[in-house]
LUMLUMLUM-794370 format. One line per field, with one value per atom (N, C-alpha, C): residue number from 1; residue in three letters; atom name; x, y, z. Coordinates in Angstrom, 1 decimal. Each point is the difference from the previous one (the first is absolute). Example, Ala and Ser with C-alpha at 12.3 -4.5 7.8 and 13.67 -1.06 7.14 Angstrom:
pos <- c(1	1	1	2	2	2)
code <- c(ALA	ALA	ALA	SER	SER	SER)
site <- c(N	CA	C	N	CA	C)
c1 <- c(13.2	-0.9	0.9	-0.4	0.9	-0.8)
c2 <- c(-5.7	1.2	1.2	1.1	1.1	1.1)
c3 <- c(7.8	0.0	0.0	-0.7	0.0	0.8)
***
This chain:
pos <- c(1	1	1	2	2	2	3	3	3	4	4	4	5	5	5	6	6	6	7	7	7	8	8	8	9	9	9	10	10	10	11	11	11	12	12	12	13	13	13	14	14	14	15	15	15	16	16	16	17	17	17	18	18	18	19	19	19	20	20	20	21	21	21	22	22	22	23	23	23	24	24	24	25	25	25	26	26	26	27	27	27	28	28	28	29	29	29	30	30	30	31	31	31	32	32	32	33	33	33	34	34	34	35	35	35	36	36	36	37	37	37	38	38	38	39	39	39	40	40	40	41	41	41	42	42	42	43	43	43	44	44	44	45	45	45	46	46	46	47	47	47	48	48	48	49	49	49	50	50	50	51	51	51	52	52	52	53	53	53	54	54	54	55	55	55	56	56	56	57	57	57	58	58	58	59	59	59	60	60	60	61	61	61	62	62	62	63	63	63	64	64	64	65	65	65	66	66	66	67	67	67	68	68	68	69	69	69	70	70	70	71	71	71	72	72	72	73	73	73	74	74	74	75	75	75	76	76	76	77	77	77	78	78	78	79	79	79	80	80	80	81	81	81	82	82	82	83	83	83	84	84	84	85	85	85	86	86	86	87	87	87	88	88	88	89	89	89	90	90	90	91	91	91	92	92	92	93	93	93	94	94	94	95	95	95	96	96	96	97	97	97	98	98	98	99	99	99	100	100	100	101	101	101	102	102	102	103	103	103	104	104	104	105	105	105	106	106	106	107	107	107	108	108	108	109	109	109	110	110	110	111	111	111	112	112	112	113	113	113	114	114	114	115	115	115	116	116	116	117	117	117	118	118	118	119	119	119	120	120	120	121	121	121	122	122	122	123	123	123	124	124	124	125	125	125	126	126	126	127	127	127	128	128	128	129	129	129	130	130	130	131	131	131	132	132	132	133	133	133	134	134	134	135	135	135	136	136	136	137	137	137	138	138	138	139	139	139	140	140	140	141	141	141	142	142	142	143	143	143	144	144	144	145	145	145	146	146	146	147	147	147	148	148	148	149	149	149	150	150	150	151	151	151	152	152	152	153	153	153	154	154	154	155	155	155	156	156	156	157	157	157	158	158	158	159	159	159	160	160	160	161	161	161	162	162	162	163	163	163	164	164	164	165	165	165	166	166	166	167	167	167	168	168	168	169	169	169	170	170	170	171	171	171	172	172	172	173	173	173	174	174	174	175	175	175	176	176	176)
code <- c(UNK	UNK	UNK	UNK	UNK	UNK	UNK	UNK	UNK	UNK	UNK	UNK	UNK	UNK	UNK	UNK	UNK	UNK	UNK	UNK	UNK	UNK	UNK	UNK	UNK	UNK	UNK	UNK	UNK	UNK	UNK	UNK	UNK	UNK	UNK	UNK	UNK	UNK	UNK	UNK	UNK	UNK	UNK	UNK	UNK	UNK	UNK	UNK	UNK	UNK	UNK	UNK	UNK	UNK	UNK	UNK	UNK	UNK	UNK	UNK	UNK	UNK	UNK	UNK	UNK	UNK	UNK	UNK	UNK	UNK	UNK	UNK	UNK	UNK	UNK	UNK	UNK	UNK	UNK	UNK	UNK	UNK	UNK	UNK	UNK	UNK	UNK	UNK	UNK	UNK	UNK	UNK	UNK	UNK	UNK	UNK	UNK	UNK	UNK	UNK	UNK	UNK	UNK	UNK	UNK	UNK	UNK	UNK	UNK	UNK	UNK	UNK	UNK	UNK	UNK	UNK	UNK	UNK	UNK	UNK	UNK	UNK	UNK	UNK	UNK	UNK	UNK	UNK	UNK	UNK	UNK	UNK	UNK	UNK	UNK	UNK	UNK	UNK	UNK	UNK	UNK	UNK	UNK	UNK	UNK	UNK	UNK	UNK	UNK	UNK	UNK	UNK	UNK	UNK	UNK	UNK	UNK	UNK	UNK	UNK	UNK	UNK	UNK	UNK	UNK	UNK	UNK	UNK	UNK	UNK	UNK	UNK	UNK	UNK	UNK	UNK	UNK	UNK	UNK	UNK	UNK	UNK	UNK	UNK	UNK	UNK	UNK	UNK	UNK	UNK	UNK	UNK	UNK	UNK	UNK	UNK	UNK	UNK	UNK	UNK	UNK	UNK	UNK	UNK	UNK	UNK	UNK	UNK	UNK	UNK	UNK	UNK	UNK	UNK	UNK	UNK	UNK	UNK	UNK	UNK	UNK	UNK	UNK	UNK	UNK	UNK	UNK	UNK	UNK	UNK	UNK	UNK	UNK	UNK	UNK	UNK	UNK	UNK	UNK	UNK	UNK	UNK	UNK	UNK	UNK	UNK	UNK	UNK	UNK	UNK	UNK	UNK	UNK	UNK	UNK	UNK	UNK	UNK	UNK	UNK	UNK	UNK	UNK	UNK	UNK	UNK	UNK	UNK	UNK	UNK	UNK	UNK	UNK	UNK	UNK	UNK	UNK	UNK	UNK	UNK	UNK	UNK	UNK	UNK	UNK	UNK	UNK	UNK	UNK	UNK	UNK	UNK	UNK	UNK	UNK	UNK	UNK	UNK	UNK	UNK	UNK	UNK	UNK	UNK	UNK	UNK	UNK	UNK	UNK	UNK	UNK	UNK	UNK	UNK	UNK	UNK	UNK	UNK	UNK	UNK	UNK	UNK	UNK	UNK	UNK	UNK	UNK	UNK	UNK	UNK	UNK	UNK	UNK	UNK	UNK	UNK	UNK	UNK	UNK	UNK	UNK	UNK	UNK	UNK	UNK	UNK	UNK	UNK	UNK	UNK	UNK	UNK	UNK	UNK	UNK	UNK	UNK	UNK	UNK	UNK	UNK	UNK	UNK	UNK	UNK	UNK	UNK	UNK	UNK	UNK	UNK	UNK	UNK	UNK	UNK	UNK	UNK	UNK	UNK	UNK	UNK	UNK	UNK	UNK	UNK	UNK	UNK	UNK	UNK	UNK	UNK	UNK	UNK	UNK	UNK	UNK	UNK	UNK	UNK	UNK	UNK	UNK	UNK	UNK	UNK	UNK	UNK	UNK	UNK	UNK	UNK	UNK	UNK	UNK	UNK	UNK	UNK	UNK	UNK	UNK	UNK	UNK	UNK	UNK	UNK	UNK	UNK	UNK	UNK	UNK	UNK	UNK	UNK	UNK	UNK	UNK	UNK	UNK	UNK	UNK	UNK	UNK	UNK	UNK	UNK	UNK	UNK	UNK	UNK	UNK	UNK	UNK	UNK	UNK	UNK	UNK	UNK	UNK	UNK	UNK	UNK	UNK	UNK	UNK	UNK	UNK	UNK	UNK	UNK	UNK	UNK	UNK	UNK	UNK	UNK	UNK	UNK	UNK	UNK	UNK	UNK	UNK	UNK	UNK	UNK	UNK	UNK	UNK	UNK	UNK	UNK	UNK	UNK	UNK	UNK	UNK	UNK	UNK	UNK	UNK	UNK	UNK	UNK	UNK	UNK	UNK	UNK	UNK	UNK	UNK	UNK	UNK	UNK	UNK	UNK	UNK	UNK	UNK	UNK	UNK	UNK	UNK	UNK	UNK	UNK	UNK	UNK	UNK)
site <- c(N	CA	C	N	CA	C	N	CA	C	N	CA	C	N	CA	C	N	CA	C	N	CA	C	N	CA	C	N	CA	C	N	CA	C	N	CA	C	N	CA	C	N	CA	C	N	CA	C	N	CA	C	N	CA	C	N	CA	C	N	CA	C	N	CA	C	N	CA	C	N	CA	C	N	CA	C	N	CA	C	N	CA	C	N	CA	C	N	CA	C	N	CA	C	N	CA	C	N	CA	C	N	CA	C	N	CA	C	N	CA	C	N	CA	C	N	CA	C	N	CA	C	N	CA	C	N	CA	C	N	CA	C	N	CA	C	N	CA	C	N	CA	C	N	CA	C	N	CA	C	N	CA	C	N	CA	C	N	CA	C	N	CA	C	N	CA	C	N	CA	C	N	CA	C	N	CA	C	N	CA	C	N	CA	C	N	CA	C	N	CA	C	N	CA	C	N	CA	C	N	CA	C	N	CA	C	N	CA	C	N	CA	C	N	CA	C	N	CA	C	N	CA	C	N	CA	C	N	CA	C	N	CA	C	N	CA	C	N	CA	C	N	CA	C	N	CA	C	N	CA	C	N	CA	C	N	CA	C	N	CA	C	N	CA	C	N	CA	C	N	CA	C	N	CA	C	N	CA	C	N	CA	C	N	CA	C	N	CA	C	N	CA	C	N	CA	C	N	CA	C	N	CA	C	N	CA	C	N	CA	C	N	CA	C	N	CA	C	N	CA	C	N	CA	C	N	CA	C	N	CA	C	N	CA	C	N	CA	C	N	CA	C	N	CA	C	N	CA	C	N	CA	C	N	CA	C	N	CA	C	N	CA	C	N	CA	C	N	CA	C	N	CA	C	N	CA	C	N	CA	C	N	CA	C	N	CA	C	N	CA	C	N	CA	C	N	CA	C	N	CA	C	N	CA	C	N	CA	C	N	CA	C	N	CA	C	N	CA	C	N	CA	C	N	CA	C	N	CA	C	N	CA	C	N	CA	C	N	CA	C	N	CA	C	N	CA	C	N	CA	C	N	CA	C	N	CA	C	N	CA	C	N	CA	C	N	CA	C	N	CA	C	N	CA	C	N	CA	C	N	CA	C	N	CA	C	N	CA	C	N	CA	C	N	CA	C	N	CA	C	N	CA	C	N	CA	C	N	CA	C	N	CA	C	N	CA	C	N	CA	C	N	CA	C	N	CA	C	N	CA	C	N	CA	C	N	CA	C	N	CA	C	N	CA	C	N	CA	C	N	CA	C	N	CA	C	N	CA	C	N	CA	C	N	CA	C	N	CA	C	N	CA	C	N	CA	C	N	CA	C	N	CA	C	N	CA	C	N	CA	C	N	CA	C	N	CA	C	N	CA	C	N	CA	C	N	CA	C	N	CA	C	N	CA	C)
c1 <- c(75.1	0.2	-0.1	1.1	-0.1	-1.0	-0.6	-0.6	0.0	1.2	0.3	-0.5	0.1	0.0	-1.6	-1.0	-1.5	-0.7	1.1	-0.5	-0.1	1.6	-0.6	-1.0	-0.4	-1.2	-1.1	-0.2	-1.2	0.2	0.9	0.1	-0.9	1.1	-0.3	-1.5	-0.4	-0.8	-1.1	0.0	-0.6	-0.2	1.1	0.1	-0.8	-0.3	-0.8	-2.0	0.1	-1.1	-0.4	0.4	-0.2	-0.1	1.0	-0.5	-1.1	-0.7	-1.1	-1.1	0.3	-1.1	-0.4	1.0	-0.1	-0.5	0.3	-0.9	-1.4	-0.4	-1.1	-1.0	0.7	-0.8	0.0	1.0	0.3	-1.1	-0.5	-0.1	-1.4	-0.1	-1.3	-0.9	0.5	-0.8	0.0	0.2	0.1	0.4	1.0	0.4	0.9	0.7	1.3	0.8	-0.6	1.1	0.5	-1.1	0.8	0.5	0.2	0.7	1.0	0.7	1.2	0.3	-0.3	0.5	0.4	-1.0	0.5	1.6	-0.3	1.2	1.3	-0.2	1.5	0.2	-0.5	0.5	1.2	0.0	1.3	1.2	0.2	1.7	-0.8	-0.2	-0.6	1.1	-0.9	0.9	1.8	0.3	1.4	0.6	-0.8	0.8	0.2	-2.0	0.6	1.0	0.2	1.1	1.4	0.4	0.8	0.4	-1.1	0.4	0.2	-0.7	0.3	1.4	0.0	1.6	1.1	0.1	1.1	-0.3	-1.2	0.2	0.3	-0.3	0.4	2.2	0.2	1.5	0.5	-0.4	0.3	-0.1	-0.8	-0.1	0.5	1.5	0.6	-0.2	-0.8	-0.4	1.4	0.3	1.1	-0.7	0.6	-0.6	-0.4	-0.8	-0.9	-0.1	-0.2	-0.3	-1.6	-0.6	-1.3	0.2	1.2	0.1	0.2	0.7	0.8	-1.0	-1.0	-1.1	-1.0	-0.4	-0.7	0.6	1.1	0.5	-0.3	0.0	-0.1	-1.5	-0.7	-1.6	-0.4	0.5	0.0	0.3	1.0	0.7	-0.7	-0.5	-0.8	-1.4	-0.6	-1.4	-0.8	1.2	0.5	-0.1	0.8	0.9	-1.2	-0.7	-0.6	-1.6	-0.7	-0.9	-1.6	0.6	-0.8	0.0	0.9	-0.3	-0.4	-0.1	-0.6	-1.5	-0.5	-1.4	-0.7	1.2	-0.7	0.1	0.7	0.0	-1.4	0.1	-1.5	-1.0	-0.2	-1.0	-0.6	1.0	-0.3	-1.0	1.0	-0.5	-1.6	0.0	-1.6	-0.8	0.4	-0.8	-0.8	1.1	-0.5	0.0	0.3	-0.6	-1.4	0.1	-1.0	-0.8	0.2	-1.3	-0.7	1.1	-0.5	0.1	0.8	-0.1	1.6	0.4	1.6	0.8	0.6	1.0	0.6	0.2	0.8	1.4	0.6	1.4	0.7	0.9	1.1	1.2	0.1	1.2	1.0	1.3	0.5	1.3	0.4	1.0	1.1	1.0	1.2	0.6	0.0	0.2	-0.6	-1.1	-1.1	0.6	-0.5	0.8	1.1	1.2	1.4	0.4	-1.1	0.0	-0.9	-0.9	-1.1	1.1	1.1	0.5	1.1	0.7	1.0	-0.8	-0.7	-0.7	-0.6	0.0	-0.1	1.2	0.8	1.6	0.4	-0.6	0.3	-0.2	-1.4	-0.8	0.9	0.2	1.1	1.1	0.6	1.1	0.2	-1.5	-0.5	-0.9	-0.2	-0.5	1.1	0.9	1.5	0.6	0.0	0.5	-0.4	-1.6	-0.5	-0.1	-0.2	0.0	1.6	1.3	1.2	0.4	-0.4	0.3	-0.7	-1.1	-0.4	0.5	0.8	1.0	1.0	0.7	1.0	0.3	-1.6	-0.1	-0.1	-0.7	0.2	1.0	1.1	1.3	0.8	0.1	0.3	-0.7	-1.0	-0.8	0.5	-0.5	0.0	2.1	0.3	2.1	0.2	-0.4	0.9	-0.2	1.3	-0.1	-0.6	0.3	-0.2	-1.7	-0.6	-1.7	-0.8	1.2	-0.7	0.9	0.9	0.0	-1.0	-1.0	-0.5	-0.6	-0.2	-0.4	0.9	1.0	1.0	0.0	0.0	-0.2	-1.3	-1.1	-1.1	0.1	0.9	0.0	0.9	1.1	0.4	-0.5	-0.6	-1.2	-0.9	-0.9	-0.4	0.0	1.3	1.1	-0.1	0.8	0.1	-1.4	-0.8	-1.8	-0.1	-0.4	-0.3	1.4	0.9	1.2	-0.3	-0.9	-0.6	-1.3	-0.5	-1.5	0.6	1.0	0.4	0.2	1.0	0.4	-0.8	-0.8	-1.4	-0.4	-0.9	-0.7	0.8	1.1	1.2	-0.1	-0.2	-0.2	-0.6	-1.8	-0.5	-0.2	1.3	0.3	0.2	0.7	1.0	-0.5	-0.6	-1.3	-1.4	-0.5	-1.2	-1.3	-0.8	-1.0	-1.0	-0.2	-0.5	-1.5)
c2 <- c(-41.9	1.5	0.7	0.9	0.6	1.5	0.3	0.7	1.3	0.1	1.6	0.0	-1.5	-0.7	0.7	-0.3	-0.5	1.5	0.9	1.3	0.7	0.1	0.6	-0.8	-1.2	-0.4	0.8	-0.3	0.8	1.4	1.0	0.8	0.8	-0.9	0.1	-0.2	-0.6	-0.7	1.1	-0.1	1.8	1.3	0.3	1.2	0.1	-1.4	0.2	-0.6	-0.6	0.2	0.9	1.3	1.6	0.8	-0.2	0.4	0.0	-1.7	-0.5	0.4	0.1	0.4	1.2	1.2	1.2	0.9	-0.7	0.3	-0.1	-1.9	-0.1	1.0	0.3	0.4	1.5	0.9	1.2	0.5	-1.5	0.7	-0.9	-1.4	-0.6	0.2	0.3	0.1	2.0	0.5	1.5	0.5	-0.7	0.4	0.3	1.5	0.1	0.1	0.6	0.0	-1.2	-1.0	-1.9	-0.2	0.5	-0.6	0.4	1.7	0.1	-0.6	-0.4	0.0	-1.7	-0.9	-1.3	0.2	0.9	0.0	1.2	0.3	0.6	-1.1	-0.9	-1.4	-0.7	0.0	-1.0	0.3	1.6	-0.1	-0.4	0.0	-1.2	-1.1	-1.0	-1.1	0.5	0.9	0.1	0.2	1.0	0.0	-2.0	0.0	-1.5	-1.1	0.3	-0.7	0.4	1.5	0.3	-0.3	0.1	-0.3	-1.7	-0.7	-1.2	-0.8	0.9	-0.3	0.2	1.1	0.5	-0.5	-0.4	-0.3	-1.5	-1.2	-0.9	-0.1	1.1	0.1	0.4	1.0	0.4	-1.0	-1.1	-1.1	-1.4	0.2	-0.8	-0.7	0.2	-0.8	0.0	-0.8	0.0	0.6	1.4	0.1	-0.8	-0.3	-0.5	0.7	-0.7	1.1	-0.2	0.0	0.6	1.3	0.0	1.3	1.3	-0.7	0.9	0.1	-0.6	0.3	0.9	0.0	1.2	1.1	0.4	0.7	0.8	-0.7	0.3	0.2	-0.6	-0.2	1.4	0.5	1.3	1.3	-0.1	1.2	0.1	-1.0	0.1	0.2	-0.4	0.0	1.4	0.7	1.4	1.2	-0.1	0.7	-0.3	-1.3	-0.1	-0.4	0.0	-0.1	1.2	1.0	1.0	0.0	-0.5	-0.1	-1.0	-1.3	-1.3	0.6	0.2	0.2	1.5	0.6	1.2	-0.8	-1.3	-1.0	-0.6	-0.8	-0.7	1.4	0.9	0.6	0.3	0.2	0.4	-1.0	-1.3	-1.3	-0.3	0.4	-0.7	1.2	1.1	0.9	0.1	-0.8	0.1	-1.3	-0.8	-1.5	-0.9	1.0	-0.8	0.8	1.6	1.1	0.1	-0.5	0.7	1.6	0.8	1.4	0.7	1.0	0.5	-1.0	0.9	0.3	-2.0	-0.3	-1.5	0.6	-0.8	-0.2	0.3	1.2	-0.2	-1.3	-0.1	-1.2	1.4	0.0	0.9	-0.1	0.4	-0.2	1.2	-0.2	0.8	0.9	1.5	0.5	0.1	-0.1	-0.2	-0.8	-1.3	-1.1	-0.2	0.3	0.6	0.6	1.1	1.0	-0.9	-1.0	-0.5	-1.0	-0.9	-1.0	0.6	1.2	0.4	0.8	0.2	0.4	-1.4	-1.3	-0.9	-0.1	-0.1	-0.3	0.4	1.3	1.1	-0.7	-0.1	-0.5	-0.8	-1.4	-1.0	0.4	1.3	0.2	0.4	0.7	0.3	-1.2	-0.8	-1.0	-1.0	-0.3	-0.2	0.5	1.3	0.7	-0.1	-0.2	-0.2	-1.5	-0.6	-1.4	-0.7	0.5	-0.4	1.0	1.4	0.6	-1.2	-1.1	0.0	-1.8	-0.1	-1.5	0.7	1.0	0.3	0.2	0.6	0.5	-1.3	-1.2	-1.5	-0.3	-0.1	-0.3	0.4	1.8	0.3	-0.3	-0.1	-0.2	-1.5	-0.8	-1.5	-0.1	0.5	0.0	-1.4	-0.6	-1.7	0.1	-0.3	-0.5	-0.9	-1.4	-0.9	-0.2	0.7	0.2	0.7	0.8	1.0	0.4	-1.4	0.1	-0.1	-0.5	-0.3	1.4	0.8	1.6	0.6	-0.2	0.7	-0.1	-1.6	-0.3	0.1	0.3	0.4	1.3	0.8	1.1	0.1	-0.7	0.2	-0.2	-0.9	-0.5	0.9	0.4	1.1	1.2	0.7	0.9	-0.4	-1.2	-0.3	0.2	-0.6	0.1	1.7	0.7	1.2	0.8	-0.3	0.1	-0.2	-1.3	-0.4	0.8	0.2	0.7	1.0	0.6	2.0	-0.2	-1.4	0.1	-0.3	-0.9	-0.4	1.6	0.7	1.3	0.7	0.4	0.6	-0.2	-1.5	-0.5	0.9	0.1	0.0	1.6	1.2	1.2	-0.1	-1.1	-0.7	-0.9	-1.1	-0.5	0.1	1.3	0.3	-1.2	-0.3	-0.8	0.0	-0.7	0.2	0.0)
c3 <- c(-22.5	-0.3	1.4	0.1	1.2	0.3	1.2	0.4	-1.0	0.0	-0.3	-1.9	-0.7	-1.4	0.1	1.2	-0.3	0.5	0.6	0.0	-1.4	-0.6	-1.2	-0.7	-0.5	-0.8	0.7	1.2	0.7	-0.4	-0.1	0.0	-1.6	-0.6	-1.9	0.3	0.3	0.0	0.6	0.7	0.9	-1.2	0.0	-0.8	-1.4	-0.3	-1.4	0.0	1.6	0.6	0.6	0.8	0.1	-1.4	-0.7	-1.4	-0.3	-0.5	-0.3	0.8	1.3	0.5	-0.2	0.3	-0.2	-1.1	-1.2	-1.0	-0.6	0.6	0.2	0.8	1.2	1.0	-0.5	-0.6	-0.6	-1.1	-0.8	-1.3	-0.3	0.4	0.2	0.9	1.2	1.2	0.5	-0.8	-0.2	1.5	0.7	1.4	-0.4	-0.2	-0.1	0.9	1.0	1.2	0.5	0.1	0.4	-0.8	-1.0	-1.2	0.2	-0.1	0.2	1.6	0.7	1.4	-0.4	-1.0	-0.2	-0.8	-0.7	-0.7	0.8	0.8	0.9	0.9	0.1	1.0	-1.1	-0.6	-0.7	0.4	0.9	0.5	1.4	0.4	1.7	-0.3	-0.9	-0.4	-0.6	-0.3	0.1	1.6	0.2	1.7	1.0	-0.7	1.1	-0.5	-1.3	-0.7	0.7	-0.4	0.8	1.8	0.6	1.3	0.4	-0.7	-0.1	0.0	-0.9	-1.1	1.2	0.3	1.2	1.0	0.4	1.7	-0.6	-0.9	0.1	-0.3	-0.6	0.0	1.2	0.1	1.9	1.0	-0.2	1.0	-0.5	-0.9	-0.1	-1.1	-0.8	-1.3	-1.1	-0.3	-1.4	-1.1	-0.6	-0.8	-1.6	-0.7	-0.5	-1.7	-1.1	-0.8	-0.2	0.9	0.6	0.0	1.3	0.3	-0.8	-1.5	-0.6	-0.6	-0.3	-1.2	0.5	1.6	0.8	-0.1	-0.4	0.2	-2.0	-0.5	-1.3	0.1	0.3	-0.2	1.2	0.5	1.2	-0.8	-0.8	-0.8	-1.0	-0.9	-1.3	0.2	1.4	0.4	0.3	0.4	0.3	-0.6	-1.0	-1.0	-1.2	-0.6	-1.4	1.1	0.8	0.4	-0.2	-0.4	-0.1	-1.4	-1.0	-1.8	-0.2	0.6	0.3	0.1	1.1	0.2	-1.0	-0.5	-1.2	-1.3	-0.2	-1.4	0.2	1.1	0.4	-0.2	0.8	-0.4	-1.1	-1.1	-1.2	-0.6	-0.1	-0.6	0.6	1.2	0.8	-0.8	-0.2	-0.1	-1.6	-1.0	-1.2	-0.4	0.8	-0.3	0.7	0.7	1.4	-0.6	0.2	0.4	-1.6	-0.9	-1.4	0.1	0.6	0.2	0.0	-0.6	-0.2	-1.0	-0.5	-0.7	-0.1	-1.3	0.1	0.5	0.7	0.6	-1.2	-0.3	-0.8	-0.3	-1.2	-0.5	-0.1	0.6	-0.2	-1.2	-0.8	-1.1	0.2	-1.3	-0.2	1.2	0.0	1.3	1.2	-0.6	1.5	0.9	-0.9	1.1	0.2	-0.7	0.4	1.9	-0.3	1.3	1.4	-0.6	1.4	0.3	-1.2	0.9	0.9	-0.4	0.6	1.5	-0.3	1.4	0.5	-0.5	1.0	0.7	-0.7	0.1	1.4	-0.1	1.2	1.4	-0.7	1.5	0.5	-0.9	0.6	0.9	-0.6	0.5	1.7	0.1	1.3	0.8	-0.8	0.8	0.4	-0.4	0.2	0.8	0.0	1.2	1.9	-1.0	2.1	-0.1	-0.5	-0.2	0.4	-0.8	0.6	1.2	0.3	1.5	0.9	0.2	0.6	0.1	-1.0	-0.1	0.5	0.1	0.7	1.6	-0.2	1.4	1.4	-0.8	0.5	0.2	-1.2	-0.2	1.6	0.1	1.4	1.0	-0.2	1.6	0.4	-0.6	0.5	0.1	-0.8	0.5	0.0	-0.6	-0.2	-1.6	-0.7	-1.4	-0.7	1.3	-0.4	-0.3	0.8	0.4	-1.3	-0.9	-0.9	-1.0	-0.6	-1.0	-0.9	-0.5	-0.8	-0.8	1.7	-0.5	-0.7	0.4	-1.3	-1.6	0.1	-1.2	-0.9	0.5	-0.2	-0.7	1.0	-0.4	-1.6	0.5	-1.9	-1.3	0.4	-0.9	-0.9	1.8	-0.6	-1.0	1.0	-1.1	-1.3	-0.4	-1.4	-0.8	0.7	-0.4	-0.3	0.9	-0.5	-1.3	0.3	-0.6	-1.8	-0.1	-1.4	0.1	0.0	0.4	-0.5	0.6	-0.6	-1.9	0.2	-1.4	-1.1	0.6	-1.0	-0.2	1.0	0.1	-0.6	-0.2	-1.2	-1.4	0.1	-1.9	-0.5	1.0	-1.0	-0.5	0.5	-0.8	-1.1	0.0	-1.5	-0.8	0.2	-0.4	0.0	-0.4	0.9	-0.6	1.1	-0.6	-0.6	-1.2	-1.0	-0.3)
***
């Protein structure tokens, strides 16, 4: 597995250990301020992801679908990382704390409107996530180096592409 393979694991990996901590330390250890400061560290690990990523392209690396997956795991880390740690929150809060509201199961319109506003996110996390497959694509200027980013990127496309249409159903199928 290559370097750039064992950053994101570390990374994922990171991001739901600041979580973990941050809560603990937020809501068991009644330090709120360490807590949020544990939990604004998860885009750290995006940047060093990101700088990683590029300076190993910039210094000749063939791109990788490592690379293409940092690049996804950057845009979604991003973009869904602040409803990530408000889903965790909830859950620690009424499962751990015994305290607030159970987590809604959401149905019919409701959930109609939360997936299509996932959807969204995708769409924007796609956006800086493939600006920043593109932006590789030009920088490094050999094809042969960064194909794989392209094809990544279609991929992706098609991915969020299903994600809208699923999130569409369920106007038309609302869930039951």
């Amino acid at each position: 597995m290559s370097l750039i393979a064992w950053l994101i694991v570390g990374a994922e990996i990171g991001f739901w250990v600041f979580i973990v901590a941050g809560l603990v330390t937020r809501y068991l250890l009644r330090k709120e301020k360490t807590g949020l400061v544990l939990l604004a560290m998860t885009p750290v690990l995006d940047l060093i992801l990101l700088i990683a990523t590029t300076f190993d392209l910039m210094n000749g690396a063939t791109a990788s679908p490592a690379h293409g997956i940092a690049a996804i795991y950057l845009g979604v880390s991003l973009i869904y990382g602040q409803r990530m740690v408000r889903w965790a929150d909830e859950r620690f809060r009424y499962y751990i704390l015994k305290e607030g509201p159970r987590p809604a199961k959401l149905r019919g319109w409701a959930h109609a409107r939360d997936s299509l506003k996932g959807s969204l996110l995708h769409v924007v996390a796609w956006a800086l996530g493939g600006g920043y497959l593109l932006l590789m694509i030009v920088l490094v200027d050999d094809p042969g180096r960064t194909e794989v980013l392209g094809d990544i990127l279609k991929v992706w496309s098609l991915v969020v592409g299903i994600d809208l249409a699923i999130s569409l159903s369920y106007f038309i199928w609302p869930r039951k």
